[in-house]
N, CA, C and O of each residue as an XYZ file, in Angstrom:
652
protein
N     215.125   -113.541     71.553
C     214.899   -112.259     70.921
C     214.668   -112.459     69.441
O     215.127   -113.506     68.983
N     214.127   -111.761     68.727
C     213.668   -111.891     67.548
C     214.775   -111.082     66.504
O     214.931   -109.869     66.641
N     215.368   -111.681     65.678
C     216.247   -110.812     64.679
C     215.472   -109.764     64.315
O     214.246   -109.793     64.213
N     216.376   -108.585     64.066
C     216.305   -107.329     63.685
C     217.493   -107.032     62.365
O     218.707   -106.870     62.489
N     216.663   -107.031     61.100
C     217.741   -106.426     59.890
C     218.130   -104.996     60.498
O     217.420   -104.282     61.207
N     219.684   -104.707     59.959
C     219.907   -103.780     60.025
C     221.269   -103.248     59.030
O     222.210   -102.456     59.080
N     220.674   -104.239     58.141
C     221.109   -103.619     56.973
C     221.074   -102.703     56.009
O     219.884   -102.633     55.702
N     221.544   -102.127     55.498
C     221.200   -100.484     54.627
C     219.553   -100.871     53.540
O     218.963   -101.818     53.019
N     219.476    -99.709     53.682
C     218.176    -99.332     52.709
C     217.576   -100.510     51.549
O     216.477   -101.060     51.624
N     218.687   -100.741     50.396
C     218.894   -101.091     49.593
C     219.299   -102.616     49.763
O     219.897   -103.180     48.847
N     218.896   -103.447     51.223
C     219.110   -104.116     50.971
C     217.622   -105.191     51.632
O     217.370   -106.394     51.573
N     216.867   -103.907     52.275
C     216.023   -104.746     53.038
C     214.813   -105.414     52.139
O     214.102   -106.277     52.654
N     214.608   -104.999     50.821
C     214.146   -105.970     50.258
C     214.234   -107.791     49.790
O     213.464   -108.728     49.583
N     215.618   -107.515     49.802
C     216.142   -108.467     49.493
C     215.803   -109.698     50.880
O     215.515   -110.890     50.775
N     215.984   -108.816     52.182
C     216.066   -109.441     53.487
C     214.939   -109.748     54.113
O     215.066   -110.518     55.065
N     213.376   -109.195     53.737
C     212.603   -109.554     54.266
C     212.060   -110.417     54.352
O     211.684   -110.879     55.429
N     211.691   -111.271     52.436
C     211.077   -113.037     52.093
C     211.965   -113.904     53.486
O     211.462   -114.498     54.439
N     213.136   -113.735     53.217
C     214.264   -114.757     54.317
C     214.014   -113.997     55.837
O     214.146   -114.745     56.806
N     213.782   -113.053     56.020
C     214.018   -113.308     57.634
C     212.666   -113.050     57.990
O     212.523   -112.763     59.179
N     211.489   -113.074     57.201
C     209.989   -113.658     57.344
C     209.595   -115.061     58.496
O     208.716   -115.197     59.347
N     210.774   -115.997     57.996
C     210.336   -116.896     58.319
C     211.531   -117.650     59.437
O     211.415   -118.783     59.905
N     212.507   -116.829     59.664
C     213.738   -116.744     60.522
C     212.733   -116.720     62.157
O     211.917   -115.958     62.676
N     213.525   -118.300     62.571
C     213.547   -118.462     63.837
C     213.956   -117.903     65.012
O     215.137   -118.184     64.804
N     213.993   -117.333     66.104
C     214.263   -116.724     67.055
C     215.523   -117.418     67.229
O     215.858   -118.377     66.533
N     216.165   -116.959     68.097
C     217.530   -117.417     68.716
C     217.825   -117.247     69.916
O     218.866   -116.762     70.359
N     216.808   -117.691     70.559
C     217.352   -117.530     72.186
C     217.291   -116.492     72.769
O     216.406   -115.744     72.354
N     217.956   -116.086     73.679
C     218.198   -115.485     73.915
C     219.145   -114.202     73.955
O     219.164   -113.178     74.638
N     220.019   -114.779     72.790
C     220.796   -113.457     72.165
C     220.031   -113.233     70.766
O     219.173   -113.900     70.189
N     220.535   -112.305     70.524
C     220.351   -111.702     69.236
C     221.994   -111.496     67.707
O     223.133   -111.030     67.675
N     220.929   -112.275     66.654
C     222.291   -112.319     65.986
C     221.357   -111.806     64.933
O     220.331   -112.453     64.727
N     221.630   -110.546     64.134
C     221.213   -109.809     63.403
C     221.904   -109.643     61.996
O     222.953   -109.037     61.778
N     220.896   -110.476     60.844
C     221.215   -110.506     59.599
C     221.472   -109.173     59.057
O     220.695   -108.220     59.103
N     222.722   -109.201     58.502
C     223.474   -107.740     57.862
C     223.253   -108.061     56.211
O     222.680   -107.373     55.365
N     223.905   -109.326     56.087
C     223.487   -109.548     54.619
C     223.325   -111.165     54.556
O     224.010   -112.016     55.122
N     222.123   -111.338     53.628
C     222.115   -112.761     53.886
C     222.021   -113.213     52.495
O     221.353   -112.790     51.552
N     222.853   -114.172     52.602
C     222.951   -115.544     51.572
C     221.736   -116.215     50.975
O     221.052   -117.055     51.560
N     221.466   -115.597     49.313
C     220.347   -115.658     49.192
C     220.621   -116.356     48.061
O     221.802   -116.210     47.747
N     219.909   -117.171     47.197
C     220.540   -118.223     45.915
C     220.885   -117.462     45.309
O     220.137   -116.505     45.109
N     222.537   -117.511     44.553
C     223.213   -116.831     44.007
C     224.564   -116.154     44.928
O     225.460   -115.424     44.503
N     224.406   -116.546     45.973
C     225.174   -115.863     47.483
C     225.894   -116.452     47.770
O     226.201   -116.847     46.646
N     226.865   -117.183     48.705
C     227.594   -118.238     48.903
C     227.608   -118.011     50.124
O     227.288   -119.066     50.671
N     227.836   -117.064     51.035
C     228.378   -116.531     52.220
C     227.206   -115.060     52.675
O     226.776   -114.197     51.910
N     226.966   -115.211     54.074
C     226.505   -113.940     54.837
C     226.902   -113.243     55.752
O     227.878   -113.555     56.433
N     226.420   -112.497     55.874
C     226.679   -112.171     57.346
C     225.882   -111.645     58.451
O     224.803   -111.055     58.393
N     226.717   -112.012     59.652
C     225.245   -111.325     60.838
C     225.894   -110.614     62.149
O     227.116   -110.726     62.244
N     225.452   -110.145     62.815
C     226.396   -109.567     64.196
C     225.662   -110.335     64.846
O     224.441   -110.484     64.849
N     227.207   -111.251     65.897
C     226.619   -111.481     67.267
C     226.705   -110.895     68.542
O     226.966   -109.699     68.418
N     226.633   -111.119     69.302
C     226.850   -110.627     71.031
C     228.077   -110.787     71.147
O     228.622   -109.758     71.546
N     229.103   -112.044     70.890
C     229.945   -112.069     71.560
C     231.582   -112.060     70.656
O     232.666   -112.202     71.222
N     231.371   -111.839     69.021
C     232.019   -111.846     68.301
C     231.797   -110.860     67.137
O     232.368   -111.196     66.099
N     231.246   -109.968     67.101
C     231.364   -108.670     66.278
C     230.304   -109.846     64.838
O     229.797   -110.968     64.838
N     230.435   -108.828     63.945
C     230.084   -109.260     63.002
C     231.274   -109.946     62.082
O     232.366   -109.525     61.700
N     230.632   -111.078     61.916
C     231.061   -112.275     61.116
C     230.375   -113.145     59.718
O     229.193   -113.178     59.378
N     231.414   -113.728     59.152
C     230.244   -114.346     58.201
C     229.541   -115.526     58.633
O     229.775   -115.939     59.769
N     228.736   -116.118     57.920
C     227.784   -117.155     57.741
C     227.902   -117.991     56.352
O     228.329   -117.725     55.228
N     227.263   -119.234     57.027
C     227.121   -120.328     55.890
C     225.025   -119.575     55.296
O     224.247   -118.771     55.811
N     224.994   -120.248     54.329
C     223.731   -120.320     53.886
C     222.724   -120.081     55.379
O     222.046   -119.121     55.746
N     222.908   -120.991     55.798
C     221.632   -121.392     57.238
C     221.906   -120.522     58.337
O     221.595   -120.887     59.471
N     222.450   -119.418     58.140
C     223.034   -118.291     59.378
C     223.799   -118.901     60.010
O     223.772   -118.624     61.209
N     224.597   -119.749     59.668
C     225.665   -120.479     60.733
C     226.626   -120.225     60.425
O     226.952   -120.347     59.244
N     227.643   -119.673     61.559
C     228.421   -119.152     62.224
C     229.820   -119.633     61.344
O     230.230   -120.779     61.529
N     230.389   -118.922     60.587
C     231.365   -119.637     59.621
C     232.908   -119.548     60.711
O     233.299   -118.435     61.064
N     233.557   -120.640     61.091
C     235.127   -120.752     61.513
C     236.385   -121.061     60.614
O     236.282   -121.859     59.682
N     237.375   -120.531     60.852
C     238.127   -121.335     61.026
C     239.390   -121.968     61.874
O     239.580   -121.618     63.039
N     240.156   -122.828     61.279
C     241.120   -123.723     62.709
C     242.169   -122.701     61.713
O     242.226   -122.411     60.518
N     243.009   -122.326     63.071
C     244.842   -122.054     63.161
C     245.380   -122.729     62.368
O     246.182   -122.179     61.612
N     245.093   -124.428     62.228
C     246.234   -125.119     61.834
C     245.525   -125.754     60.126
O     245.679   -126.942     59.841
N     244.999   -125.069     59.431
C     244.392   -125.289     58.273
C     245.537   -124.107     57.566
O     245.944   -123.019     57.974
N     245.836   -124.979     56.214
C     246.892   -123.849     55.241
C     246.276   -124.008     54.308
O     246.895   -124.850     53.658
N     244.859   -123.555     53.458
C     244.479   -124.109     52.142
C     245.502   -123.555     51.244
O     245.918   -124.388     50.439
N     246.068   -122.287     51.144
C     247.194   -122.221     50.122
C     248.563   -123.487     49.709
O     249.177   -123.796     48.688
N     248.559   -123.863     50.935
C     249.197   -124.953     50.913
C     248.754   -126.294     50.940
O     249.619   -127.150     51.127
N     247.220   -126.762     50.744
C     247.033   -127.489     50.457
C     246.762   -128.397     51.815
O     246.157   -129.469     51.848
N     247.307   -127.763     52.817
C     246.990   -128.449     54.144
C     245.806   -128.161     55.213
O     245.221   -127.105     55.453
N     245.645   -129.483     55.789
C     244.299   -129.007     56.582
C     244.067   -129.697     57.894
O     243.698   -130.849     57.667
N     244.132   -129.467     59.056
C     244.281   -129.813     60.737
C     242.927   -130.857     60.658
O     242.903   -132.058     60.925
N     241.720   -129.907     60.162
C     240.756   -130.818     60.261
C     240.235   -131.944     59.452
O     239.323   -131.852     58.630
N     240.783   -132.832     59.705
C     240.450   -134.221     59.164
C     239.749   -135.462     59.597
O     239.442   -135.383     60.786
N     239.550   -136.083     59.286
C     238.811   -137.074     60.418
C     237.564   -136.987     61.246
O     236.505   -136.456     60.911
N     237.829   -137.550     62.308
C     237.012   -137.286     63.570
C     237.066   -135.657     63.757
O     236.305   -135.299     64.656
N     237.561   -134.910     63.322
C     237.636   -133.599     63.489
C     236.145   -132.934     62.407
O     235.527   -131.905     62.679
N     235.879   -133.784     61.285
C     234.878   -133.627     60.562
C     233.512   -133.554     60.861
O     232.504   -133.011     60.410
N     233.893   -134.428     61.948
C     232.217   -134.600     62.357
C     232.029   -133.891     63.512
O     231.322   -134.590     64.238
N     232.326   -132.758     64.105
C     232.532   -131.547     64.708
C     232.419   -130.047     63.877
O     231.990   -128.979     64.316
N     232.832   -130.287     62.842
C     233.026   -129.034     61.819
C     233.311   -129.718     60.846
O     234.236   -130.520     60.717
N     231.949   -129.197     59.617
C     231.769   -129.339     58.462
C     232.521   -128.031     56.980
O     232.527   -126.821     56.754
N     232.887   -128.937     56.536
C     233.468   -127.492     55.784
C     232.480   -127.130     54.744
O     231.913   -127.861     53.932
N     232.397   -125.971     54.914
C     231.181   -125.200     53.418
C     232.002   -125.478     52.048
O     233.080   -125.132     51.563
N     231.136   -126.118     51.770
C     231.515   -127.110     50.170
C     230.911   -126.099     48.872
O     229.941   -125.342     48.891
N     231.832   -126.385     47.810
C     231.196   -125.813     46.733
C     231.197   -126.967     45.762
O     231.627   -128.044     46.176
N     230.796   -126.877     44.603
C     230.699   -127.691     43.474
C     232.145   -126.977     42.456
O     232.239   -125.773     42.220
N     233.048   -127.919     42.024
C     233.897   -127.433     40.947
C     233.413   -126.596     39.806
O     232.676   -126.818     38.845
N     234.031   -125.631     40.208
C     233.857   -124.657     38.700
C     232.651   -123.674     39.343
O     232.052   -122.929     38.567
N     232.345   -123.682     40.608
C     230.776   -122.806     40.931
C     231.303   -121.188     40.976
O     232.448   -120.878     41.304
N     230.614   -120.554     40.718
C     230.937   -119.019     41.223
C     230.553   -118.942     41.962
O     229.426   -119.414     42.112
N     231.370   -118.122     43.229
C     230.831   -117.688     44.658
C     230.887   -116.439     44.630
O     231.863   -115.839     44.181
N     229.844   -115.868     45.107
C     229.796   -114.419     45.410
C     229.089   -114.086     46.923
O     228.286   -114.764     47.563
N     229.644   -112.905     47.207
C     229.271   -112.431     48.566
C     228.060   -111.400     48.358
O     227.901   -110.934     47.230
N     227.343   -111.087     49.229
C     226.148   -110.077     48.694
C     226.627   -108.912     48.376
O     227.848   -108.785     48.286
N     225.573   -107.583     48.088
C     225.953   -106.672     47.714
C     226.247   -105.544     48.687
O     225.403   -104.870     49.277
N     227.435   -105.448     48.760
C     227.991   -104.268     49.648
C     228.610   -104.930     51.142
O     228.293   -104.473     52.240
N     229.443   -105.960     50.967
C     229.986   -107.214     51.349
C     231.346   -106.785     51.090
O     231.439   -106.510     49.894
N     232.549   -106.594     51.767
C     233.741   -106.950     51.100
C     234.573   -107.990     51.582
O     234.525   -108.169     52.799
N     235.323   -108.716     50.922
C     236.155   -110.063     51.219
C     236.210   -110.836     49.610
O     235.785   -110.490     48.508
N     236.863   -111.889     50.045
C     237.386   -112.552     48.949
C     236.974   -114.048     48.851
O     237.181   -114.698     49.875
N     236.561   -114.546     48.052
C     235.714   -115.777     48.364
C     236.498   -116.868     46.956
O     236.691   -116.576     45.776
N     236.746   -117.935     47.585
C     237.635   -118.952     46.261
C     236.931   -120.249     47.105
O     235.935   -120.236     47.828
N     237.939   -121.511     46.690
C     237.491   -122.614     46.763
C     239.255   -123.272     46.357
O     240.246   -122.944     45.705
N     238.749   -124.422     47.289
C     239.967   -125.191     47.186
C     240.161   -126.859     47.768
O     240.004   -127.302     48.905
N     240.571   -127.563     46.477
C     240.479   -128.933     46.539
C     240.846   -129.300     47.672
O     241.931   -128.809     47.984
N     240.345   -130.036     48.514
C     241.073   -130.701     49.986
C     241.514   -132.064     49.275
O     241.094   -132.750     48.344
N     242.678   -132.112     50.274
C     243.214   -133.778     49.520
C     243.037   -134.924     50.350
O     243.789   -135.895     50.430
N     242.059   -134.734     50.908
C     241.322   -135.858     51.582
C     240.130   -136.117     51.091
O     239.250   -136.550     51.836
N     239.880   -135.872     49.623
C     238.851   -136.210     49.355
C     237.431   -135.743     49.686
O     236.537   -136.460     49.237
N     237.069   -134.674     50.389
C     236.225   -134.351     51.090
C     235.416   -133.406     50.124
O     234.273   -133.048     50.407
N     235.927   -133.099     49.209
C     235.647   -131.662     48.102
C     235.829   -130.862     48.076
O     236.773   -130.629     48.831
N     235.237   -129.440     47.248
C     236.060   -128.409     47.071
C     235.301   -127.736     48.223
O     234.108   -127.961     48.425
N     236.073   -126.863     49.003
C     236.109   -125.876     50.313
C     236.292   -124.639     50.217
O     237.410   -124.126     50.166
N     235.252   -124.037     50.183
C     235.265   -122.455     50.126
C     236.024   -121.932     51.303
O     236.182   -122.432     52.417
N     236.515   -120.655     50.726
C     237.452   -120.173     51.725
C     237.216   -118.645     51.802
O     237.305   -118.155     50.676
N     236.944   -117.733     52.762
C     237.073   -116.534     52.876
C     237.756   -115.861     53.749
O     237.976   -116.049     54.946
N     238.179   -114.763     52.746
C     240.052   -113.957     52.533
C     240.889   -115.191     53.097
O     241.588   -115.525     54.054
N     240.510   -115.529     52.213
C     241.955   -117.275     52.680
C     241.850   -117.963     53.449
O     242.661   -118.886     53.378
N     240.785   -118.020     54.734
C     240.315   -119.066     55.717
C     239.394   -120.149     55.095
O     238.289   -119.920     54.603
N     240.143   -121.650     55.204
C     238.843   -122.704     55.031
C     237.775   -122.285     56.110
O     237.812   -121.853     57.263
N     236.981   -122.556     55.354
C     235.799   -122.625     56.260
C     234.838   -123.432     57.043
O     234.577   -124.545     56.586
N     234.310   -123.094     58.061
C     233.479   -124.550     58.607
C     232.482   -124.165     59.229
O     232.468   -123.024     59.689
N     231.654   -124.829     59.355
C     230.262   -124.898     60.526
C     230.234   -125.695     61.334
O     230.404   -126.882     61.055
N     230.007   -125.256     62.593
C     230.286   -126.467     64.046
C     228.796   -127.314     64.623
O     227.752   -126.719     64.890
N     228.895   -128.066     64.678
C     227.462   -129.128     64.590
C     226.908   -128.544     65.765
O     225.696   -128.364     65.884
N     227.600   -128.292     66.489
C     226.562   -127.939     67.797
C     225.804   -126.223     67.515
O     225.104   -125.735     68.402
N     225.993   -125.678     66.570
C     225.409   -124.229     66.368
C     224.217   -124.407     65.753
O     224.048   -125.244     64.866
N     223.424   -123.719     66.138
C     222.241   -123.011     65.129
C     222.020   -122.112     64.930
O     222.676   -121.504     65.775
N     221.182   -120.941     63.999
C     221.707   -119.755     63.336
C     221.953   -118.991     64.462
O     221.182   -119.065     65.418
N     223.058   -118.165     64.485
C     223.655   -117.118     65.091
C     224.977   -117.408     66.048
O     226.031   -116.833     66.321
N     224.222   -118.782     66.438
C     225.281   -119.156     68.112
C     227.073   -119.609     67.211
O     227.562   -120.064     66.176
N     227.294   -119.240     68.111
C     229.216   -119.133     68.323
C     229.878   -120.431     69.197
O     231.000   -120.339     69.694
N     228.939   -121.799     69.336
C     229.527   -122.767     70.210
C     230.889   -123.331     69.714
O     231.607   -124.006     70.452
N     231.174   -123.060     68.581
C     231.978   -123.459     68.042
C     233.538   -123.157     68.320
O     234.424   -123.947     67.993
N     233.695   -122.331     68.749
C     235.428   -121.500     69.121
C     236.034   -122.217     70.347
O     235.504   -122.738     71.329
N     237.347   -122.069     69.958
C     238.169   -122.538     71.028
C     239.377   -122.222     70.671
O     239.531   -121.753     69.544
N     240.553   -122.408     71.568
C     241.501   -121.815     71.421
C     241.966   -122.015     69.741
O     242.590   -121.000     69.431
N     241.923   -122.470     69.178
C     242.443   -122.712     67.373
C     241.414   -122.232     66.723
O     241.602   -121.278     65.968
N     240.283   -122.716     66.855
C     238.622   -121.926     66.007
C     238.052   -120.834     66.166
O     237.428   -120.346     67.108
N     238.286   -120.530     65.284
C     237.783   -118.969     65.517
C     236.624   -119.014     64.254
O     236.312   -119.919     63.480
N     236.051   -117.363     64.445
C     234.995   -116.922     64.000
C     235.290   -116.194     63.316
O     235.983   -115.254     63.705
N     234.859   -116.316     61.864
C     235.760   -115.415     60.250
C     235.029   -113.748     60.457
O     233.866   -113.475     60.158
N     235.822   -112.987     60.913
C     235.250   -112.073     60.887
C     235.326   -111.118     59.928
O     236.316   -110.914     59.226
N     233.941   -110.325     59.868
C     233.288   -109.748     58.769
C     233.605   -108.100     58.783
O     233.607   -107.387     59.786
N     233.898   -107.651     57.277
C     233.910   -105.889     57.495
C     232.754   -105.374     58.350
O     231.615   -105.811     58.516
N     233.426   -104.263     58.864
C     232.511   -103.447     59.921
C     231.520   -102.876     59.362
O     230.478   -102.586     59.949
N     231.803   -102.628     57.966
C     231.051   -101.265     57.570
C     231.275   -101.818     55.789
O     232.235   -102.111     55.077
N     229.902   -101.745     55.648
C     229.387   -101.793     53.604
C     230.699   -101.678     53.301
O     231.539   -101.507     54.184
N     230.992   -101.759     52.065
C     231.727   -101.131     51.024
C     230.885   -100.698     49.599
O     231.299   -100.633     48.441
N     229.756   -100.475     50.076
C     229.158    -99.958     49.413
C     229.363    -98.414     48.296
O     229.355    -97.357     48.927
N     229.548    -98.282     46.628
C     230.219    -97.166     46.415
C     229.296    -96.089     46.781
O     228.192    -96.515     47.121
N     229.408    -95.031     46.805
C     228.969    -94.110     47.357
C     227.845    -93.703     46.082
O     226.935    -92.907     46.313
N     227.957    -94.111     45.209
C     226.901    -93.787     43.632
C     225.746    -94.631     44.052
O     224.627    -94.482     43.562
N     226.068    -95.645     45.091
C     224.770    -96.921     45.134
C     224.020    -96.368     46.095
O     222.810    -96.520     45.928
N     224.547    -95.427     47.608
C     223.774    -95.408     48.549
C     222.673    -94.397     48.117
O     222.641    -93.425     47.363
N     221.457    -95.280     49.215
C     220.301    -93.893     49.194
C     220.591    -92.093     49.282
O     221.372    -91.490     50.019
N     219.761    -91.621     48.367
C     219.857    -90.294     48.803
C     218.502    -89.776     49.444
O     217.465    -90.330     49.082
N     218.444    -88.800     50.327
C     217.641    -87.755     51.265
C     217.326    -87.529     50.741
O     216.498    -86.625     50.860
């Protein structure tokens, strides 16, 4: 099926250059809400089988594991666990921002395995699972989950279109 924006008014400019050239996905449909555009860090899209969630840059399906504590500095996935799920990396000192009319909380945090700094949203490290491509959810299992995304803009009410 072919993605369908269905994001507010005010944003489909922004969405058309990028999902111009957006690949089909199979047979489900995972529909860019807001997408990660330079300057963006994080998106989002609705799938079939997990509501709307965020995304890495490449529409991929952002997780995370149960047993990851970035407040604490701890993290399940290490290792051989890496090369299964990649964590969305930032550069020290980068600003991350979510698009416009997006709500959540977006930081970064040193892993002490050396791996670099790891963006995190509303407090989940984050990851991308090697076997996904934009939209798909192969990634979950009983500990991995899928960072899920507000239902609805938070858009202020001064920004939306008027009739």
């Amino acid at each position: 099926m072919r993605r369908i924006a269905i994001a507010a008014p005010f944003l489909v400019a922004a969405l058309t250059p990028l999902l111009a050239g957006a690949a089909p996905c199979g047979s489900r449909s995972a529909a860019p809400v807001a997408t990660p555009t330079p300057g963006y860090t994080v998106g989002v899209i609705d799938t079939d089988t997990q509501g709307r969630v965020f995304t890495g840059p490449d529409f991929n399906v952002l997780y995370h594991d149960d047993g990851d504590n970035p407040a604490k500095g701890t993290f399940d996935c290490v290792a051989a666990c890496l090369k299964k799920y990649h964590p969305l990396l930032t550069h020290p000192g980068a600003t991350l921002a979510l698009p416009p009319g997006v709500a959540g909380t977006l930081a970064a945090v040193v892993r002490p395995d050396g791996v670099g700094d790891q963006v995190t949203v509303n407090g989940f490290a984050v990851y991308t699972f090697t076997g996904d491509q934009g939209g798909d959810t192969s990634g979950l299992t009983a500990t991995w989950h899928a960072v899920p995304a507000p239902i609805w803009p938070t858009t202020p009410q001064s920004q939306l279109p008027t009739h």
